[in-house]
C-alpha positions as CSV (number, residue, x, y, z in Angstrom):
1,X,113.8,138.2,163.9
2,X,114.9,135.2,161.9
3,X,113.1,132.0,162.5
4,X,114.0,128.7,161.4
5,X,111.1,126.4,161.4
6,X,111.1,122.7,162.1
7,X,108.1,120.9,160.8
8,X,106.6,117.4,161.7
9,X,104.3,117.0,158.5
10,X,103.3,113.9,160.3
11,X,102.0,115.4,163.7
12,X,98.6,115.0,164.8
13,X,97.6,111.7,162.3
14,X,99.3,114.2,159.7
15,X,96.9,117.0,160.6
16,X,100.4,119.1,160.0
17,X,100.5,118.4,156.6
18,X,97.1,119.9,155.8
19,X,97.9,123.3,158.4
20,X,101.4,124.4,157.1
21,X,100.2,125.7,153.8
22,X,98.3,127.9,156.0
23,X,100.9,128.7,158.3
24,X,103.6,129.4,155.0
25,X,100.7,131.5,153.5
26,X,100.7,133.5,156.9
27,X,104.2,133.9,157.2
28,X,104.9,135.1,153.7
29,X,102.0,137.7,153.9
30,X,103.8,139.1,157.1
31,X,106.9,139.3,155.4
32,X,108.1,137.3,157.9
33,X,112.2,135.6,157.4
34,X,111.7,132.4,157.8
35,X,113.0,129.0,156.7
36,X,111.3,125.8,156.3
37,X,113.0,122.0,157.3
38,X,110.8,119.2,157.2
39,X,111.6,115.6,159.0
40,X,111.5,112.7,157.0
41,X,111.8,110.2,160.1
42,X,111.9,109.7,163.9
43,X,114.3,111.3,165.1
44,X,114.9,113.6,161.9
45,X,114.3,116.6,163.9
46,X,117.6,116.1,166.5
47,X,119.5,116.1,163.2
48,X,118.3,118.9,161.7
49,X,118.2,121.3,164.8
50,X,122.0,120.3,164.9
51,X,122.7,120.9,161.5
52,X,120.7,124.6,161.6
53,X,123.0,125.4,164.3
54,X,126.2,124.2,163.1
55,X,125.1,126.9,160.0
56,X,124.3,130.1,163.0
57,X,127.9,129.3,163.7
58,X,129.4,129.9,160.7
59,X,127.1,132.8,159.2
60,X,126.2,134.5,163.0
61,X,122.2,135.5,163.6
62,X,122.2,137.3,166.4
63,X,118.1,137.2,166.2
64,X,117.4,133.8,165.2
65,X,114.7,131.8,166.5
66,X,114.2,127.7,166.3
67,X,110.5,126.8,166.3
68,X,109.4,123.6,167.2
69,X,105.7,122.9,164.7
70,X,104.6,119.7,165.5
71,X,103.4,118.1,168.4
72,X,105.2,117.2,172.1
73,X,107.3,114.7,170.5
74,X,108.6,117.2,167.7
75,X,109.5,119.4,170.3
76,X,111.4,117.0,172.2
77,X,113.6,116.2,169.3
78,X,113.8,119.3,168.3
79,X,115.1,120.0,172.2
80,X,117.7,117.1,172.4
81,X,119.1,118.8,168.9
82,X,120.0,121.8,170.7
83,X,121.1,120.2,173.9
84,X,123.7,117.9,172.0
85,X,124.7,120.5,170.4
86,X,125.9,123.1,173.1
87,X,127.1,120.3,175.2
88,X,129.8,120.8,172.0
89,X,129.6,124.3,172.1
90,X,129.6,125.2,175.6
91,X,130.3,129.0,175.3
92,X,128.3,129.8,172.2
93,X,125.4,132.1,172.5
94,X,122.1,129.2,172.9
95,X,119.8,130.3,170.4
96,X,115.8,130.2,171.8
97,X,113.7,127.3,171.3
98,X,109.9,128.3,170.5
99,X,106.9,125.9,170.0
100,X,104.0,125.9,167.5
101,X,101.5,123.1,168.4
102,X,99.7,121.3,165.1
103,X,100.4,118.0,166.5
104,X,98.3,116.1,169.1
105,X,98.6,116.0,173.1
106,X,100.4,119.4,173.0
107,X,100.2,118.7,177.0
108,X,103.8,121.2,176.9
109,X,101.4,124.2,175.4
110,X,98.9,123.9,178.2
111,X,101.2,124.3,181.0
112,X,103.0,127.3,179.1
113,X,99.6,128.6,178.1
114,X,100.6,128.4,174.6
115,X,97.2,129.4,172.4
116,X,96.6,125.7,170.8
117,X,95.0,127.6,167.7
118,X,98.4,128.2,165.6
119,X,97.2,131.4,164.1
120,X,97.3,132.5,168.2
121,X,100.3,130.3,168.8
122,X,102.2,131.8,165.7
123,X,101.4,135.6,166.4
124,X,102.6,135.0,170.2
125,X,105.6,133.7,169.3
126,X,105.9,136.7,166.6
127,X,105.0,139.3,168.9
128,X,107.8,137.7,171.7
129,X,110.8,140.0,172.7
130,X,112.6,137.9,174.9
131,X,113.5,134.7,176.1
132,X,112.3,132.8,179.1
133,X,115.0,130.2,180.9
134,X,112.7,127.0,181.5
135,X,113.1,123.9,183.7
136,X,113.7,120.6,181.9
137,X,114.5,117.5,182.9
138,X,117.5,115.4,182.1
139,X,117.9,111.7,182.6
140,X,121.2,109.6,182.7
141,X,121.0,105.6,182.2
142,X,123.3,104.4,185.0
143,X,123.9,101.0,182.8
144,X,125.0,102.4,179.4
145,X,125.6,106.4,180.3
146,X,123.4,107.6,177.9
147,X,121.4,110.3,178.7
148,X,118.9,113.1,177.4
149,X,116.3,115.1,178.4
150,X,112.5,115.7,178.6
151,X,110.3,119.4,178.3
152,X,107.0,117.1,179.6
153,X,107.6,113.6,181.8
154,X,109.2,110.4,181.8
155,X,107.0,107.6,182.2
156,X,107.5,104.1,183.5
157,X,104.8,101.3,183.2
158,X,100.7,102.0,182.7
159,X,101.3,105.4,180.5
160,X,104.2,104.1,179.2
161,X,101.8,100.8,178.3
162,X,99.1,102.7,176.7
163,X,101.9,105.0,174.5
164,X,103.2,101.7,172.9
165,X,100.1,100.2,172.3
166,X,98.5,102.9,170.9
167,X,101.8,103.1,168.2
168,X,100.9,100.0,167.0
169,X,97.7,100.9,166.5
170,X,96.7,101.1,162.2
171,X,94.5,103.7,163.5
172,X,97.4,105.7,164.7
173,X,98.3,108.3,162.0
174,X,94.4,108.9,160.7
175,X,93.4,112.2,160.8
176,X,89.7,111.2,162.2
177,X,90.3,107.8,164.3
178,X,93.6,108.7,165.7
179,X,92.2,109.0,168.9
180,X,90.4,106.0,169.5
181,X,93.6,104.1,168.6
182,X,94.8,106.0,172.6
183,X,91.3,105.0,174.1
184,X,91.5,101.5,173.0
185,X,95.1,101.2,174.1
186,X,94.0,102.4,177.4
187,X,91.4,99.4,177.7
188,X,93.5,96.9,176.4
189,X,96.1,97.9,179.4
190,X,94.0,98.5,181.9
191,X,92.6,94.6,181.2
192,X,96.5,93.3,181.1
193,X,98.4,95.5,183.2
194,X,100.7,93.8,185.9
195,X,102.0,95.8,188.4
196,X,106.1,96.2,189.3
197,X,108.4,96.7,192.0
198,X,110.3,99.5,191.7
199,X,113.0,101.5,193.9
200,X,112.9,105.6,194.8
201,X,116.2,106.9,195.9
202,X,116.2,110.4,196.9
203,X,119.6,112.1,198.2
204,X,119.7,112.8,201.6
205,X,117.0,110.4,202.1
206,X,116.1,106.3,202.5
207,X,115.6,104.1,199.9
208,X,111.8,103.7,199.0
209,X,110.6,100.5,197.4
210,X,106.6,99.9,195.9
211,X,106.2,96.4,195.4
212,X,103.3,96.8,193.0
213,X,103.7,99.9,191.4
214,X,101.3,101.0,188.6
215,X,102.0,104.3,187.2
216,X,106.0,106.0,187.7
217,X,106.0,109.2,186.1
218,X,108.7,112.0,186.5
219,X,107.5,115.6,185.5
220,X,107.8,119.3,184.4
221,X,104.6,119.9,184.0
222,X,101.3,119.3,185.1
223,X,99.8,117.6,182.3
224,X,100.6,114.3,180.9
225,X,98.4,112.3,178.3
226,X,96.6,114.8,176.2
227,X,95.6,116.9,178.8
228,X,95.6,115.0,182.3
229,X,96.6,117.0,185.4
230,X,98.8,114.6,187.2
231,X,100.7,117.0,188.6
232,X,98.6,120.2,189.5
233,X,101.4,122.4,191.1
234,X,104.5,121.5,188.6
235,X,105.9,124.6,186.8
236,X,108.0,125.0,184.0
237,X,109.1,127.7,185.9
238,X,110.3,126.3,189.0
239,X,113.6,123.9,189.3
240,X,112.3,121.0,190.6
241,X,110.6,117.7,189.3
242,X,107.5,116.2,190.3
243,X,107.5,112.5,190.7
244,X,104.0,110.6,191.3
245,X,103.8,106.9,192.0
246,X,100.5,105.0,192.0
247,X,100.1,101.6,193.4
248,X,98.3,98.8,191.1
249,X,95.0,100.4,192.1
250,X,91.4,97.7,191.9
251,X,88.4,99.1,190.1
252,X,86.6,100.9,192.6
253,X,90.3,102.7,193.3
254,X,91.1,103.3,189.7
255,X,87.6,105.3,189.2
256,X,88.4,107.3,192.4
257,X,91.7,108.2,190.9
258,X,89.7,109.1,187.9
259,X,87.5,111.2,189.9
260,X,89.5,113.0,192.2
261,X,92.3,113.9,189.0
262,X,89.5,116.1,187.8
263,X,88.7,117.7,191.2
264,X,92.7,118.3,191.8
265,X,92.6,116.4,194.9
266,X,94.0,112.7,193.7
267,X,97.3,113.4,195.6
268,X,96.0,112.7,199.2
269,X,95.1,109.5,197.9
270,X,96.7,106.6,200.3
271,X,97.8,104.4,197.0
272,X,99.4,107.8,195.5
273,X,102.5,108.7,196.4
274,X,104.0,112.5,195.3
275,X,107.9,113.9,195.7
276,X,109.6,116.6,194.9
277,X,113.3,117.1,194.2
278,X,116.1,118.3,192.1
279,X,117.3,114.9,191.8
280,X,116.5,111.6,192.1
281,X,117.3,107.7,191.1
282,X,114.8,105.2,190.0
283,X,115.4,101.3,189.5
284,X,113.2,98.4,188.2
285,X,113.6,94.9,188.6
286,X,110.9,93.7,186.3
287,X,111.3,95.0,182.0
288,X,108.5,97.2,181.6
289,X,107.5,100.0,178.7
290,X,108.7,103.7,179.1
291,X,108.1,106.7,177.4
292,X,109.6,110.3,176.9
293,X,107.1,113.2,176.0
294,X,104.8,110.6,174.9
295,X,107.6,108.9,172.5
296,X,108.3,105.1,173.5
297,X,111.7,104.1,175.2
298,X,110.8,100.4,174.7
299,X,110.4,97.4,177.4
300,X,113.2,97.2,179.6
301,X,114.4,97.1,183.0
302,X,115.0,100.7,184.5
303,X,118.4,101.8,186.4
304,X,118.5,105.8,185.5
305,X,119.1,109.1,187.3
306,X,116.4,112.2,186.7
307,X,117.6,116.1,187.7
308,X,116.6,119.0,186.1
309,X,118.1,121.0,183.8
310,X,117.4,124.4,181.6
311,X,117.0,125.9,178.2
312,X,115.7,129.6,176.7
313,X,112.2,129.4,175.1
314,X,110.7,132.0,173.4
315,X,107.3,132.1,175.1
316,X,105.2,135.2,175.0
């Protein structure tokens, strides 16, 4: 196999930059053919998964492999690059997409059971014969058209609150501290949050409408956040989405959320509300943050359609 690595030097409060000497070291003493791109920027990775496949085109590798090192948010990229690409390229052969988590969160490597050590991570993805087709989701803004698509969740409001505010964050990128800049973003939201209205349409079904909604999140997986089990029965493996909806919860019902999250049992909550479809449409009136794979979409109003869609991983 051939494998053509995308690296996020930056990942984990640049936790990346200290691992890939390792990871090059490991590679060269396997003899392993490999080659190296490094992003430079946000959104560095789309560009560079296009331009690696624009260069399988010309010189064919029947056995090449893209690898994703990074964390969620490298992936994602690193996903969309692929995606815009065959969406070009409709009949060419899709060339697998594998990850190797050095970044933080790495919420898509627990739900594929992806070792989070990378010397495990690396040799299952090594060892890997064959590729996997995995469910994705794909979302469409009804306003402008654009579109794109997500390996983890799309989040609308508290999570979405917490991601921005942790960006901004000067504690963001350090290697030690990095994660108290998500823990004090979580406090400073839970102090400030306002809840929003927002409208579920599912097809083949009435219009829902929450008047004080807290938490929107469409999903792949279970995980969301670093490691919270919002959705214990999504699958990766399963075409379907999970949507969960929690109502502006008070104190008492926010630590019962807490609570019952841990013990898998939060869904039977009255003030949590759990769907899934293939498809489905979600509107906001009031402009609130969102977030893709833990990357920030901004604070907006919402008009967008979510279905699911697919791509070949090379998962062990």
């Amino acid at each position: 196999m051939e494998y053509f690595i995308i690296v996020n030097k930056c990942a984990g409060g640049n936790k990346a930059r200290l691992l890939w000497p390792k990871i090059e070291t490991k590679l060269n003493h396997d003899k392993v053919a490999f080659h190296p791109y490094f992003t430079k920027y946000d959104g560095h990775a789309v560009k560079l998964t296009m331009q690696i496949l624009h260069q399988l085109n010309d010189t064919p590798h029947s056995d090449a492999i893209i690898i994703a090192a990074g964390g969620d948010g490298t992936l994602h990229e690193t996903l969309l690059g692929c995606k815009r690409y065959y969406a070009d390229n409709i009949n060419q052969h899709k060339v697998p997409l594998a990850f190797l988590p050095i970044g933080s969160g790495n919420d898509f490597a627990r739900a594929l059971k992806i070792p989070l050590h990378w010397q495990e991570a690396l040799k299952d993805i090594l060892a890997c014969r064959s590729a996997s087709i995995l469910n994705l989701g794909h979302y469409t803004n009804l306003v402008n058209k654009t579109d794109g698509y997500f390996t983890n969740n799309y989040g609308i409001g508290f999570d979405a609150t917490v991601v921005h505010d942790a960006n901004k964050s000067p504690l963001k990128n350090n290697r030690y501290f990095g994660k108290f800049s998500y823990w004090l973003a979580v406090v400073k939201a839970l102090r400030t949050f306002q809840g929003f209205k927002v409208q579920i349409r599912i097809p083949g079904s009435t219009e829902k409408t929450f008047n004080n909604a807290f938490l929107v999140t469409t999903t792949n997986l279970p995980y969301f956040g670093g490691g919270i089990k919002i959705a214990p029965d999504a699958s990766a493996y399963e075409n379907q989405l999970d949507l969960i909806i929690v109502e502006n919860p008070s104190i008492i019902q926010l630590i019962l959320f807490v609570s019952m999250i841990f013990l898998k049992r939060h869904l039977s909550l009255r003030f949590i509300h759990h769907y899934v479809q293939k498809q489905l449409f979600i509107t906001t009136n009031d402009a609130r943050y969102g977030q893709i794979d833990g990357e920030e979409l901004g604070e907006h109003t919402y008009q967008i359609k979510l279905e699911t869609a697919s791509y070949p991983f090379w998962v062990h």
